[in-house]
C-alpha positions as a Markdown table, in Angstrom:
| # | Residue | x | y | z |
|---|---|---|---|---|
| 1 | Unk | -6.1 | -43.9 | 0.6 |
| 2 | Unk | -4.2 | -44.3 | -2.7 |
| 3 | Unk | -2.0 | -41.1 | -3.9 |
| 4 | Unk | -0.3 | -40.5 | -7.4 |
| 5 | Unk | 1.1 | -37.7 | -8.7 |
| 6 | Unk | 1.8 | -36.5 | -12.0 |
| 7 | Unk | 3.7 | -33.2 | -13.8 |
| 8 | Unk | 1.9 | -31.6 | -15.8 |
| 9 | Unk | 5.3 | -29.3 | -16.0 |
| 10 | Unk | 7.6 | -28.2 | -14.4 |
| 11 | Unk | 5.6 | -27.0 | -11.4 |
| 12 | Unk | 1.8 | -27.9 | -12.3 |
| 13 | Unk | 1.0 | -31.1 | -10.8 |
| 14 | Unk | -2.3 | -33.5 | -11.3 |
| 15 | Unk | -2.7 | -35.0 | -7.8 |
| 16 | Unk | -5.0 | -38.8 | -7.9 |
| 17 | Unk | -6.7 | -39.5 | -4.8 |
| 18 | Unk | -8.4 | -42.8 | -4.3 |
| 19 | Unk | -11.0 | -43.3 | -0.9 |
| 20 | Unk | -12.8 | -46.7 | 0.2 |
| 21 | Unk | -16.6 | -45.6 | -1.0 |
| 22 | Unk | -17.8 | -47.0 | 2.5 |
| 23 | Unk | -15.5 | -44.0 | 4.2 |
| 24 | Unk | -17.9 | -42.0 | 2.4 |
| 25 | Unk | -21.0 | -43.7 | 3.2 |
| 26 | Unk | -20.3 | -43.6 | 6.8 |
| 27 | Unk | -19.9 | -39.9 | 7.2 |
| 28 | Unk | -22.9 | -40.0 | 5.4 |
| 29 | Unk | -25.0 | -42.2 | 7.1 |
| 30 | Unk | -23.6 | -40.5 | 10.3 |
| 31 | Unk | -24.7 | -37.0 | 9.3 |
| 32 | Unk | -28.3 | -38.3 | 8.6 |
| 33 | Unk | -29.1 | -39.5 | 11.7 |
| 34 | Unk | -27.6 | -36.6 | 13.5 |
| 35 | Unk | -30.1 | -34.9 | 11.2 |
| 36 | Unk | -33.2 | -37.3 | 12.0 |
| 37 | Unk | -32.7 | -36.3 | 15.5 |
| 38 | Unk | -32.4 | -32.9 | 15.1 |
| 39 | Unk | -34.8 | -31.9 | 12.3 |
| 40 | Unk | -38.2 | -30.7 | 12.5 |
| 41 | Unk | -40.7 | -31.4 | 9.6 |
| 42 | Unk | -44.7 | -31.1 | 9.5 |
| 43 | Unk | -46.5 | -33.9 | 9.8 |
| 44 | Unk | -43.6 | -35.8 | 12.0 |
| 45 | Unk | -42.8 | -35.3 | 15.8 |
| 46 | Unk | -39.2 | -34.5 | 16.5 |
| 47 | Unk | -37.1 | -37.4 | 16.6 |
| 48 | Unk | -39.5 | -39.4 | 14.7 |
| 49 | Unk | -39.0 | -38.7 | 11.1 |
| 50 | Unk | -38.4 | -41.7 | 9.2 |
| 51 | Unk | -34.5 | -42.5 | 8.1 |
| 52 | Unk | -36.2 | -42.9 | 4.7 |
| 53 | Unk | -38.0 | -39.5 | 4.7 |
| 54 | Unk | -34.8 | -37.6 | 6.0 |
| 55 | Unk | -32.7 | -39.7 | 3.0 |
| 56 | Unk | -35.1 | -38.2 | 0.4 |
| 57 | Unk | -35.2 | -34.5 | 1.5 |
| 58 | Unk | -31.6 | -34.0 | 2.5 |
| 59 | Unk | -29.6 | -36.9 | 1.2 |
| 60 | Unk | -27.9 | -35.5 | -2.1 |
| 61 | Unk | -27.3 | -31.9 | 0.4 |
| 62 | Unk | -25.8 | -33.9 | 3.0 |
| 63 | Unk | -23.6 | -36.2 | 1.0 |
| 64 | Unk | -22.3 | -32.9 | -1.4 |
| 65 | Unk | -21.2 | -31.3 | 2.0 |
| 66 | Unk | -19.5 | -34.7 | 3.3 |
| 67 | Unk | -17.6 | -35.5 | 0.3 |
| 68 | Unk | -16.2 | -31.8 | 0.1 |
| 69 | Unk | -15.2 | -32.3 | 3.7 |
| 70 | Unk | -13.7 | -35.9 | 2.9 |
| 71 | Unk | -11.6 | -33.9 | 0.1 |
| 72 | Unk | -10.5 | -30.8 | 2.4 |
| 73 | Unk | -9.4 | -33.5 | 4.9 |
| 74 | Unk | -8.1 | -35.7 | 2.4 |
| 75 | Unk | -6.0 | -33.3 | 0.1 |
| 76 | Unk | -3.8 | -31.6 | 2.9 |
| 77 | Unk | -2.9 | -34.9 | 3.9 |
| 78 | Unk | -2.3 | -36.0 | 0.6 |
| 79 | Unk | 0.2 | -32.8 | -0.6 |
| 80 | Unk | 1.7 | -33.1 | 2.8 |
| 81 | Unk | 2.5 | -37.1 | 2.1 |
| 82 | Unk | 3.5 | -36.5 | -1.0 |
| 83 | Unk | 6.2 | -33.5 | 0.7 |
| 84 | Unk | 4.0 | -31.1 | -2.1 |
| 85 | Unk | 3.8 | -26.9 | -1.8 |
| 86 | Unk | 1.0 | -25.3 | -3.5 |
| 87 | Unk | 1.2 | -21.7 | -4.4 |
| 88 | Unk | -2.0 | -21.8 | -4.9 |
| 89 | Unk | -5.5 | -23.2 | -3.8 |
| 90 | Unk | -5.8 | -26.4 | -6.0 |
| 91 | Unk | -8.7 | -26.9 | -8.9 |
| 92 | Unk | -10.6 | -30.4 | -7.5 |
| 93 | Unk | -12.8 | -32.1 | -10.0 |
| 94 | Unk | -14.8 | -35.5 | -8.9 |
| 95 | Unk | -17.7 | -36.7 | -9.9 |
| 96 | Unk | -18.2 | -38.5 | -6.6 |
| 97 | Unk | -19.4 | -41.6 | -7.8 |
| 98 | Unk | -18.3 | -45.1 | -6.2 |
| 99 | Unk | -16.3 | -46.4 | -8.8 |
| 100 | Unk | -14.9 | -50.6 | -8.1 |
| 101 | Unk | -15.6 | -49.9 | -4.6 |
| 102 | Unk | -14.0 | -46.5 | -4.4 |
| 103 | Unk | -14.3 | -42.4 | -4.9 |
| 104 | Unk | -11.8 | -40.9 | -6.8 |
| 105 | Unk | -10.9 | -37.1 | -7.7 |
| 106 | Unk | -7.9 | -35.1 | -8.8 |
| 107 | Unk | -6.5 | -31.8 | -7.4 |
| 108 | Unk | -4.3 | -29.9 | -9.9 |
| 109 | Unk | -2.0 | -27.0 | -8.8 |
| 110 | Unk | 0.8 | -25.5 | -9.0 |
| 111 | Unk | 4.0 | -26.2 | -6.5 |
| 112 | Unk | 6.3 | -23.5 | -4.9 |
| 113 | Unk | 9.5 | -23.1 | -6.7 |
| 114 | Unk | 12.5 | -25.0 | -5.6 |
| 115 | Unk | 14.8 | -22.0 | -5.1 |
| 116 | Unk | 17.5 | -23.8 | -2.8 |
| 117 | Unk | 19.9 | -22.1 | -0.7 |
| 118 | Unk | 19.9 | -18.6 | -0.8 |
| 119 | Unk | 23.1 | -17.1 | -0.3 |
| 120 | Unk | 23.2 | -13.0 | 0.6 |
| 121 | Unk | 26.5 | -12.6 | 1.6 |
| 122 | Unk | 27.4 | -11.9 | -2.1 |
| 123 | Unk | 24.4 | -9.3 | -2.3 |
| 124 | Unk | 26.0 | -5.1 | -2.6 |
| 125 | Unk | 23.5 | -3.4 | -0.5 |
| 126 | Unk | 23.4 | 0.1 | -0.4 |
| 127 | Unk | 22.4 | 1.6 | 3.5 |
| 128 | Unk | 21.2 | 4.6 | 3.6 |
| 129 | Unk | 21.6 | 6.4 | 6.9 |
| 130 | Unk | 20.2 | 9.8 | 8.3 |
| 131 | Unk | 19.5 | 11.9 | 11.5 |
| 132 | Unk | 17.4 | 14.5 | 12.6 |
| 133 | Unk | 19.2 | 17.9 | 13.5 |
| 134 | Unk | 18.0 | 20.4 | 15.9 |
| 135 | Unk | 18.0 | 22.4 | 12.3 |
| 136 | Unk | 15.7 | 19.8 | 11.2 |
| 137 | Unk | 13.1 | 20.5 | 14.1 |
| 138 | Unk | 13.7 | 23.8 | 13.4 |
| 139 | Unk | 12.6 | 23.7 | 9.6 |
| 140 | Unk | 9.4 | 21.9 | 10.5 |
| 141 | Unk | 8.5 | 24.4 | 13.4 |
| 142 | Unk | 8.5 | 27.0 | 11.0 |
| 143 | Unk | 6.6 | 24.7 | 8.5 |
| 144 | Unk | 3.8 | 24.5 | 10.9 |
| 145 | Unk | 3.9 | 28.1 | 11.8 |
| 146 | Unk | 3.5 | 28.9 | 8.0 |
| 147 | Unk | 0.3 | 26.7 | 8.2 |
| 148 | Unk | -0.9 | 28.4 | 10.5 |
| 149 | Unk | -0.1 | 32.1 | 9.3 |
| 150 | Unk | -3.0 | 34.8 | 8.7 |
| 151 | Unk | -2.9 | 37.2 | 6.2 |
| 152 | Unk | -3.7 | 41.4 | 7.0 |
| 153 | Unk | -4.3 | 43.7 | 4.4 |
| 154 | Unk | -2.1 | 46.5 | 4.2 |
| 155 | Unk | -2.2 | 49.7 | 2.1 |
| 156 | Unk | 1.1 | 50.1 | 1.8 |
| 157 | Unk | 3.3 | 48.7 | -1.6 |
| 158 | Unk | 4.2 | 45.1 | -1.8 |
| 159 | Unk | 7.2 | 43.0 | -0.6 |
| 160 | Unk | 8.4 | 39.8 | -0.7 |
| 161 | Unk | 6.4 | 37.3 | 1.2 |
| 162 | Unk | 3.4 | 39.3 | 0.6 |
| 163 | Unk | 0.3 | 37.8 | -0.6 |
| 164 | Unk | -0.8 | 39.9 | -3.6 |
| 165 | Unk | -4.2 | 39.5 | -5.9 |
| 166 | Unk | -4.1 | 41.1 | -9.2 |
| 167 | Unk | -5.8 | 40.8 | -12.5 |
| 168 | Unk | -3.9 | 40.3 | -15.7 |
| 169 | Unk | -4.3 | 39.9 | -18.9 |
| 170 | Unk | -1.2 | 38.5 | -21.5 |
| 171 | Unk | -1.0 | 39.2 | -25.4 |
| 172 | Unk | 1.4 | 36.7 | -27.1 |
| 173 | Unk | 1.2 | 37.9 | -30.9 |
| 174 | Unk | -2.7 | 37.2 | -31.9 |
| 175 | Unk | -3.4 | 34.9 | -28.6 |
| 176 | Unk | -4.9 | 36.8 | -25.8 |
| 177 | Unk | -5.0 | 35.8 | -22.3 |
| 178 | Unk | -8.1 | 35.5 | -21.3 |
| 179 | Unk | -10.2 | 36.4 | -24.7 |
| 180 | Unk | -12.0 | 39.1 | -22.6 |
| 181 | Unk | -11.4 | 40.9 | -19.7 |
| 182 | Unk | -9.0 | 39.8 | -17.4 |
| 183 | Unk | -7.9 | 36.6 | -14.8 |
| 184 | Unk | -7.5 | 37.2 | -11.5 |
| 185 | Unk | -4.8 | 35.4 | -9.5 |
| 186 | Unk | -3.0 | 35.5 | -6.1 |
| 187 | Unk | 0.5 | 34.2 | -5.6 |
| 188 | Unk | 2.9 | 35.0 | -2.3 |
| 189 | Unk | 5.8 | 36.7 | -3.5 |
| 190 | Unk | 8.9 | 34.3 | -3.9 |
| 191 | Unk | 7.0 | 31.5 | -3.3 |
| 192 | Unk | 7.2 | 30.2 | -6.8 |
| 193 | Unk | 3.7 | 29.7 | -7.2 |
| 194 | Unk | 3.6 | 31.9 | -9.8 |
| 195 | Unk | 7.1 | 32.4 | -12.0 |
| 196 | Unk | 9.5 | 34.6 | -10.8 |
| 197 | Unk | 9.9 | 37.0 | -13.4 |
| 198 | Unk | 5.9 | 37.7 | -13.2 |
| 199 | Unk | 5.9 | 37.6 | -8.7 |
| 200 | Unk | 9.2 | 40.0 | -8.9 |
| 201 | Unk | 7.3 | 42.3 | -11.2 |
| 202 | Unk | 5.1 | 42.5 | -8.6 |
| 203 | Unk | 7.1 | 44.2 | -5.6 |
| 204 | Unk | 6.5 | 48.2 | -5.0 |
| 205 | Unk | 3.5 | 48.1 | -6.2 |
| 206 | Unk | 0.0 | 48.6 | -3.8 |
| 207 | Unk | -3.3 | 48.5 | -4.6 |
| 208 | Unk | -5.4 | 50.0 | -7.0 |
| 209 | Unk | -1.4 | 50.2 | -8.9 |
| 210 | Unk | -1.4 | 49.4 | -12.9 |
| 211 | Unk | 1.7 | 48.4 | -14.5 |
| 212 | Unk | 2.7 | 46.7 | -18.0 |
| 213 | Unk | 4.9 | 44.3 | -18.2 |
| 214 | Unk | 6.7 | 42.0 | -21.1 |
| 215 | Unk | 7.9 | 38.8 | -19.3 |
| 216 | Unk | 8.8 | 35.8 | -21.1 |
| 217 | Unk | 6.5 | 32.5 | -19.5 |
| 218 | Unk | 8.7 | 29.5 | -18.7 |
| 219 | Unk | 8.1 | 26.8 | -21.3 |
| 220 | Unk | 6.4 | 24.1 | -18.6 |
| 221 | Unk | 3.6 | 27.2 | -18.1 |
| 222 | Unk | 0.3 | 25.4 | -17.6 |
| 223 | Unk | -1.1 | 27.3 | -20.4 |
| 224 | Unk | 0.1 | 26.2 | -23.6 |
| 225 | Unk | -0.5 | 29.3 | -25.6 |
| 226 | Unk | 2.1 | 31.3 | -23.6 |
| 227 | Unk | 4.5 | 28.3 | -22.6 |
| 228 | Unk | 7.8 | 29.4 | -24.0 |
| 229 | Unk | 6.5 | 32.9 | -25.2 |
| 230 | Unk | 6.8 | 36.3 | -24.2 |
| 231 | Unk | 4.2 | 38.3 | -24.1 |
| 232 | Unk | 3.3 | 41.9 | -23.1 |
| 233 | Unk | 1.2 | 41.2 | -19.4 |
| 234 | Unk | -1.3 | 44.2 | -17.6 |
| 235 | Unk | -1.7 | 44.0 | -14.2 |
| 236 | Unk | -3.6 | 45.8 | -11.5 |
| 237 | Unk | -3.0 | 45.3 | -7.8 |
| 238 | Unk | -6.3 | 44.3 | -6.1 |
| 239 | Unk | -5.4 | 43.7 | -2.3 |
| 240 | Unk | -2.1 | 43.5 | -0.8 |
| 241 | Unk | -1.8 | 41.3 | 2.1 |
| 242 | Unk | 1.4 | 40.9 | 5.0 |
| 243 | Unk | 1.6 | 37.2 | 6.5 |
| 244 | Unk | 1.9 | 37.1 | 10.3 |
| 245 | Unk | 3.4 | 33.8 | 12.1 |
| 246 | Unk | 1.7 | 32.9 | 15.3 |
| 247 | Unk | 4.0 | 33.3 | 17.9 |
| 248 | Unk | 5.2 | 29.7 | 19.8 |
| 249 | Unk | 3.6 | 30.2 | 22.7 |
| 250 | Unk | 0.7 | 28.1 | 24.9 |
| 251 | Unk | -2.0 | 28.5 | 22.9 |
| 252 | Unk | 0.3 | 27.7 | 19.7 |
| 253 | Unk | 1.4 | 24.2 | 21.3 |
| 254 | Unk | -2.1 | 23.6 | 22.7 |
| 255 | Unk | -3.3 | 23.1 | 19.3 |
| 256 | Unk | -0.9 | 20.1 | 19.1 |
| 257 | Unk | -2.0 | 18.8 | 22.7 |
| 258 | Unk | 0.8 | 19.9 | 24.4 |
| 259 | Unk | -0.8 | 21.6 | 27.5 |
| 260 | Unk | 2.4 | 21.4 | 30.1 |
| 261 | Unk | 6.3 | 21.6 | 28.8 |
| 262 | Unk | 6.2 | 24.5 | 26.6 |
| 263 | Unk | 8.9 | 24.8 | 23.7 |
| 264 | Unk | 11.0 | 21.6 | 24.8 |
| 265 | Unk | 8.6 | 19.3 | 25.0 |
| 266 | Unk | 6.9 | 20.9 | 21.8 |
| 267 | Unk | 10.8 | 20.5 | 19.7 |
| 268 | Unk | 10.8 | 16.8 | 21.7 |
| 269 | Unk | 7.5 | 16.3 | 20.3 |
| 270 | Unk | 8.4 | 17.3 | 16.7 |
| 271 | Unk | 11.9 | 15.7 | 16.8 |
| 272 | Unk | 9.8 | 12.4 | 17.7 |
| 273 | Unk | 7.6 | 12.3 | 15.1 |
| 274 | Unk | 10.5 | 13.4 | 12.2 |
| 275 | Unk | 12.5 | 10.6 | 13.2 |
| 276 | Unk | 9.3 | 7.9 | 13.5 |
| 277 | Unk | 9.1 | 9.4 | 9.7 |
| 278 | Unk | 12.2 | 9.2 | 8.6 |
| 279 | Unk | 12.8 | 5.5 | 10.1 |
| 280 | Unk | 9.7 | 4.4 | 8.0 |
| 281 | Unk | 11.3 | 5.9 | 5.3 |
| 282 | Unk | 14.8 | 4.3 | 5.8 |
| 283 | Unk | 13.2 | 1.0 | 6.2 |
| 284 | Unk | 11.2 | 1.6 | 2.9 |
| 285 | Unk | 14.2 | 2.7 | 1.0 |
| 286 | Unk | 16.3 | -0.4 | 2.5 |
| 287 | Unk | 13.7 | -3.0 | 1.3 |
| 288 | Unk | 13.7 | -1.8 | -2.1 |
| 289 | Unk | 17.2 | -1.9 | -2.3 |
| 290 | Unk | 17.2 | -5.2 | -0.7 |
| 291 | Unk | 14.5 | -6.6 | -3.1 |
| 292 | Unk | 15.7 | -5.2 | -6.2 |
| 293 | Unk | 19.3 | -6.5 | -6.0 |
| 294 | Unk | 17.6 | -10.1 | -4.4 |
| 295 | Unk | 15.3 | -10.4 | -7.1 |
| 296 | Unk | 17.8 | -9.5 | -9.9 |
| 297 | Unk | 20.3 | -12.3 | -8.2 |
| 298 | Unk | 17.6 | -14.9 | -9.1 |
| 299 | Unk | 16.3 | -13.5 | -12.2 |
| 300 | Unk | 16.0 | -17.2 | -13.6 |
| 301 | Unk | 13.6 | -18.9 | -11.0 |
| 302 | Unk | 10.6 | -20.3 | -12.0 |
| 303 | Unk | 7.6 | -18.7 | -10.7 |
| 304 | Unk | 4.0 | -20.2 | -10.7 |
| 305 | Unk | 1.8 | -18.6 | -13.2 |
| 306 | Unk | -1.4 | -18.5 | -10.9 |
| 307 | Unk | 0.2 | -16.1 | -8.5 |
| 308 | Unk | 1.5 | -13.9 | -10.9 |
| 309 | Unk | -1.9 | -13.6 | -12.1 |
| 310 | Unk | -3.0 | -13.2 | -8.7 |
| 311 | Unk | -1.3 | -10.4 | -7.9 |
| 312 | Unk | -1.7 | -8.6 | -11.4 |
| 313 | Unk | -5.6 | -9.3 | -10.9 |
| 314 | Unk | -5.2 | -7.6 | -7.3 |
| 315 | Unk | -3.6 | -4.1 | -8.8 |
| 316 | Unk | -6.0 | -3.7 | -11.5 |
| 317 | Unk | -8.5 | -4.2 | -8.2 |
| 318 | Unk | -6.4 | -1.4 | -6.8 |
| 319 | Unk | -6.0 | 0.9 | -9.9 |
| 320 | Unk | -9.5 | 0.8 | -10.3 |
| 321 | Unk | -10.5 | 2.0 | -6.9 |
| 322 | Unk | -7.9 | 4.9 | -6.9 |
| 323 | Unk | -9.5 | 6.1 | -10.4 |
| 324 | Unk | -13.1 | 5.7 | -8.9 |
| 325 | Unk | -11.7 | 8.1 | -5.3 |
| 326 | Unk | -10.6 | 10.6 | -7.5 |
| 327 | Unk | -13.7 | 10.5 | -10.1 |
| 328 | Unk | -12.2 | 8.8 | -13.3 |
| 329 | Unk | -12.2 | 5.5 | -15.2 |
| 330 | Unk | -9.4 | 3.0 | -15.0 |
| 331 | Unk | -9.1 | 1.8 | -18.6 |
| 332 | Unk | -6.1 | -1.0 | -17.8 |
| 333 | Unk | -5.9 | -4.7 | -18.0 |
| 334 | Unk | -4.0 | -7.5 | -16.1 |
| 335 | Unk | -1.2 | -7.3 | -18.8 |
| 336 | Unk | -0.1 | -4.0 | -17.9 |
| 337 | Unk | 1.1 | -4.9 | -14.6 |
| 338 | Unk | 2.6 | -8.5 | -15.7 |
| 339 | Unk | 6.4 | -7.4 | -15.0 |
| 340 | Unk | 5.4 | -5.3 | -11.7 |
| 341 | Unk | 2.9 | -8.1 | -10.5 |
| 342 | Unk | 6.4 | -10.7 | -11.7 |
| 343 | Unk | 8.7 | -9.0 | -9.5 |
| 344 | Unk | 6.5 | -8.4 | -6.7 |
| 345 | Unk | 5.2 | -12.3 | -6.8 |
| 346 | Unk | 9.3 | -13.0 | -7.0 |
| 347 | Unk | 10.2 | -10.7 | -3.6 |
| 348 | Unk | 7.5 | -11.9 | -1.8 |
| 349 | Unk | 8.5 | -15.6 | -2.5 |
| 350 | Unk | 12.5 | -15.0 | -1.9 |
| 351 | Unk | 11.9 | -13.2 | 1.1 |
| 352 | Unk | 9.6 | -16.0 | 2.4 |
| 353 | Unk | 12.2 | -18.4 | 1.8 |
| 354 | Unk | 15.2 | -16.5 | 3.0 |
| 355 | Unk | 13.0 | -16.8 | 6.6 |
| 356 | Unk | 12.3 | -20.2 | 6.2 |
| 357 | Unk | 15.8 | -21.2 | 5.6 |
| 358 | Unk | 16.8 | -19.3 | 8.0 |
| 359 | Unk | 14.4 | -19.8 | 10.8 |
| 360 | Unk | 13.4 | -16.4 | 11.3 |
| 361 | Unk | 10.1 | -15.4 | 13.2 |
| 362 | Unk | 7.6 | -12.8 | 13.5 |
| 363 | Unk | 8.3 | -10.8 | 16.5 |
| 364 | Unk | 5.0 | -10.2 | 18.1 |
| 365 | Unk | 6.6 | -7.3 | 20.0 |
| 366 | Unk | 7.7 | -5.9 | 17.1 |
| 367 | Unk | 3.9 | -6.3 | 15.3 |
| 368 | Unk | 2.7 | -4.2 | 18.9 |
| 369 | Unk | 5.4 | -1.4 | 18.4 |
| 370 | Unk | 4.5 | -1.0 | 14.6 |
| 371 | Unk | 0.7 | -1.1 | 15.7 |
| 372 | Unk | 1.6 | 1.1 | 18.3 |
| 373 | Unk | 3.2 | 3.7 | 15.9 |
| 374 | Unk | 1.0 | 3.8 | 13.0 |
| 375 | Unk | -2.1 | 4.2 | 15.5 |
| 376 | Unk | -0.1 | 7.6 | 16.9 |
| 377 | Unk | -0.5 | 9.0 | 13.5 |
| 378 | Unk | -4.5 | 9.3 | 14.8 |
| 379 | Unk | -6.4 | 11.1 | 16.8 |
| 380 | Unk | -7.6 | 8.3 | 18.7 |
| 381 | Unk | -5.0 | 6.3 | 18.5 |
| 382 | Unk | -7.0 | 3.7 | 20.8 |
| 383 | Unk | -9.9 | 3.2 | 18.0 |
| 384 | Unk | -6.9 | 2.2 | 15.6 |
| 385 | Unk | -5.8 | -0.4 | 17.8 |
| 386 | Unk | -9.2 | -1.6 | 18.6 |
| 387 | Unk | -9.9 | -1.9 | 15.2 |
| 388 | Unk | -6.9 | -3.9 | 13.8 |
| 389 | Unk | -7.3 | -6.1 | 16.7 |
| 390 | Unk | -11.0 | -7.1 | 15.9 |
| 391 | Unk | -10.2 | -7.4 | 11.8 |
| 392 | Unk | -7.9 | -10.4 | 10.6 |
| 393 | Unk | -7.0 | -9.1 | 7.2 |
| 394 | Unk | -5.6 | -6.1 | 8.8 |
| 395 | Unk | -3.9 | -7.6 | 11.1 |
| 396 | Unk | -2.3 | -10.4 | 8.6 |
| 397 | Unk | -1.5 | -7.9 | 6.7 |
| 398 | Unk | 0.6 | -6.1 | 9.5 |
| 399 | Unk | 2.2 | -9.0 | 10.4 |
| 400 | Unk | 3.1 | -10.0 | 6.7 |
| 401 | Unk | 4.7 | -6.3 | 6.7 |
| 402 | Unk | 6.5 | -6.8 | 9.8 |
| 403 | Unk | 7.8 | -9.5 | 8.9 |
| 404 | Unk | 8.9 | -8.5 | 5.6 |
| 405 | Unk | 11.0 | -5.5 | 7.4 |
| 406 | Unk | 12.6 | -7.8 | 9.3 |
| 407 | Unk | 13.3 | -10.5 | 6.7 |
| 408 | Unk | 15.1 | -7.2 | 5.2 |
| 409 | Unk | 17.2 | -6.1 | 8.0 |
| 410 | Unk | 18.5 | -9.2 | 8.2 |
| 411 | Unk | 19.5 | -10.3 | 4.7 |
| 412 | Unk | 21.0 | -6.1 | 5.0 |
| 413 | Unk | 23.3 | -7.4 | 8.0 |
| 414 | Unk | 24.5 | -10.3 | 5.9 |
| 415 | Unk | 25.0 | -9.0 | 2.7 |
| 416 | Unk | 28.1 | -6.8 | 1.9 |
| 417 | Unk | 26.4 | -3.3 | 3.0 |
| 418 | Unk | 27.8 | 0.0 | 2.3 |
| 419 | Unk | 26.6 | 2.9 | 4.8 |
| 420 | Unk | 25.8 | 6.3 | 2.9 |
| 421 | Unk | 25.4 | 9.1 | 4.9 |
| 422 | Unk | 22.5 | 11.7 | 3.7 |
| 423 | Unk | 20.9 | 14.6 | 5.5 |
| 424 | Unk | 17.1 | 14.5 | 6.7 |
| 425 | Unk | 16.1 | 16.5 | 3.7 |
| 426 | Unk | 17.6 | 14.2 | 1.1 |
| 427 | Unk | 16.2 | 11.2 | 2.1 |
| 428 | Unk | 12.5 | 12.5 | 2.8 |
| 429 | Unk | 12.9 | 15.1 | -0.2 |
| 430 | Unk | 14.7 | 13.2 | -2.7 |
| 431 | Unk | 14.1 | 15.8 | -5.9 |
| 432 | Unk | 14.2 | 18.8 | -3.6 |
| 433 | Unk | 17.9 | 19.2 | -4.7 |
């Protein structure tokens, strides 16, 4: 086998390859008479088909599928003699013709970058650190109590924390709200669904109560016409409604399959699963950090073209299938995502290299606790497990992502790292303050 290689630029390459014709011919002639021994045809009895018979009917077939398995074979050896990368799967053109004795056909591709040492110790990495306080647990208890509330009508005037319907209707000089008649609408008072001014206006009055209003709507009000405007509002009180909490007792923690322990292991329970969220979180937060300030430290590397348009293909793929769950049209192209398809193509080639130079390997415990952890999000968390095992691509792509949070950690405890300190809130809530 004869190899030459030739840049195209700086990381396309045009790989030659050269075979003796006969190495051809052999597998050929090999795969034939596996065939004539194997292949039944009318008129013949098995065995017996004549070599010149089986040429004619499957010759061109079988010699197609040899000389693509001669260049599969080939070409890996080839790239790895010639110490080559490719980013990507190589474009192999042949005619497949003996030539002076020999086949020839080229393989054009483009190389990984050579990105060299990576150094992170130089890298200011921001670590953001959090806890879960008993006041956490406490917060979420009573979030899942408030999901679980039931409303009872009352005949008595409203309060805050009431659910109230009413019926309004809003003047804003000529604009009226609705053109005829009246909108009806129920808000819980102090719960912001509705603005304040209009929910406070609400309180003392029961149902079957009428009362005009001028109120002045905020200027991000869903209906433009008012936005920004006041207006003189009616209102009449349909139903009045007090929320009740369920109580935390058996039959509360039952519905969360806690049938023994009561109220500790119910808090234990929540506690658990606030800090499994709030580690994915951390983690998340760390490895944007990590990539943005890794990427932006080799901002100059070369990066092959084919894999950025690769990955720019795949989120078009992926804006187009959100638009189609939620009922809509994805009018974008490849070019919109060129820079975030750039940096992501960047990340994932610098963090693959920081674990090569490094030596750093998947821990397969590590791929069993993730599974583990996403399949306790389920119902039947078994089914989860059972199914990542039995698909590939899922379970590549768990790997890749376990890997990847590891590749982060690491380059985190090398790099200069400052701790910041935030409460449970502020890290899962970020524009809640």
């Amino acid at each position: 086998m004869q190899v030459s290689v030739e840049n195209v630029s700086k990381l396309e390459r045009k790989l030659t390859v050269r075979l003796p014709a006969d190495q051809l011919d052999s597998q050929v002639q090999r795969r034939l008479g596996d065939l004539s021994r194997s292949v039944r045809l009318n008129g013949f009895r098995p065995g017996k088909v004549p070599a010149k018979v089986i040429e004619q009917r499957f010759g061109a077939q079988v010699r197609n599928e040899a000389l693509s398995e001669l260049i599969r074979s080939t070409l890996v050896e080839a790239m790895e003699g010639q110490n080559l990368r490719p980013a990507m799967p190589p474009s192999v053109a042949t005619t497949g013709a003996a030539s002076n004795g020999e086949i020839e056909y080229t393989a054009t591709f483009e190389v990984m970058p050579e990105i060299g040492k990576i150094d992170v110790s130089g890298l200011d990495i921001v670590r953001v650190t959090a806890d879960v306080t008993d006041a956490d647990v406490d917060t979420m208890i009573e979030t899942l109590r408030q999901q679980r509330r039931t409303f009872t009508v009352v005949e008595r005037a409203a309060a805050a924390g009431d659910m109230v319907l009413f019926e309004y209707s809003a003047q804003a000089g000529d604009y009226r709200f609705p053109a005829e008649g009246n909108d009806r609408v129920g808000t819980i008072i102090g719960s912001g669904a509705l603005f304040e001014e209009l929910e406070s206006s609400l309180i003392g009055l029961k149902a079957g109560d009428e009362k005009a209003l001028n109120v002045t709507f905020p200027a991000e009000f869903r209906n433009e016409q008012l936005a920004g405007k006041q207006a003189e509002v009616a209102v009449k009180i349909v139903r009045v409604q007090v929320q009740e909490l369920p109580a935390l007792d058996e039959a509360f923690f039952a519905a969360f399959g806690i049938a023994e322990g009561g109220v500790d292991k119910f808090r234990a329970d929540v506690k658990a699963n606030l800090e499994r969220e709030l580690g994915g979180t951390l983690l998340g937060r760390l490895k944007t950090e990590v990539v943005e300030k890794l990427v932006a430290a080799h901002a100059d590397i070369e990066l092959p073209k084919g894999m950025i348009d690769a990955e720019a293909e795949s989120l078009v793929r992926q804006a187009e299938a959100q638009a189609r769950q939620q009922g809509q049209t994805a009018n974008v192209t490849a070019a919109a995502f060129a820079d975030v398809a750039r940096r992501r193509v960047a990340a994932g080639l610098l963090l693959s290299e920081v674990a090569r130079q490094n030596d750093l390997r998947l821990d397969a415990r590590r791929v069993a606790e993730t599974l583990n952890t996403i399949a306790s999000t389920y119902e039947e968390p078994e089914q989860v497990v059972e199914l990542y095992n039995r698909d590939p691509q899922l379970m590549s792509a768990l790997r890749s992502r376990v890997i990847e949070d590891q590749v982060t950690e690491w380059i985190a405890d090398h790099a200069k790292a400052t701790e910041q300190k935030l409460g449970f809130n502020e890290v899962m809530r970020p524009t809640a303050a």
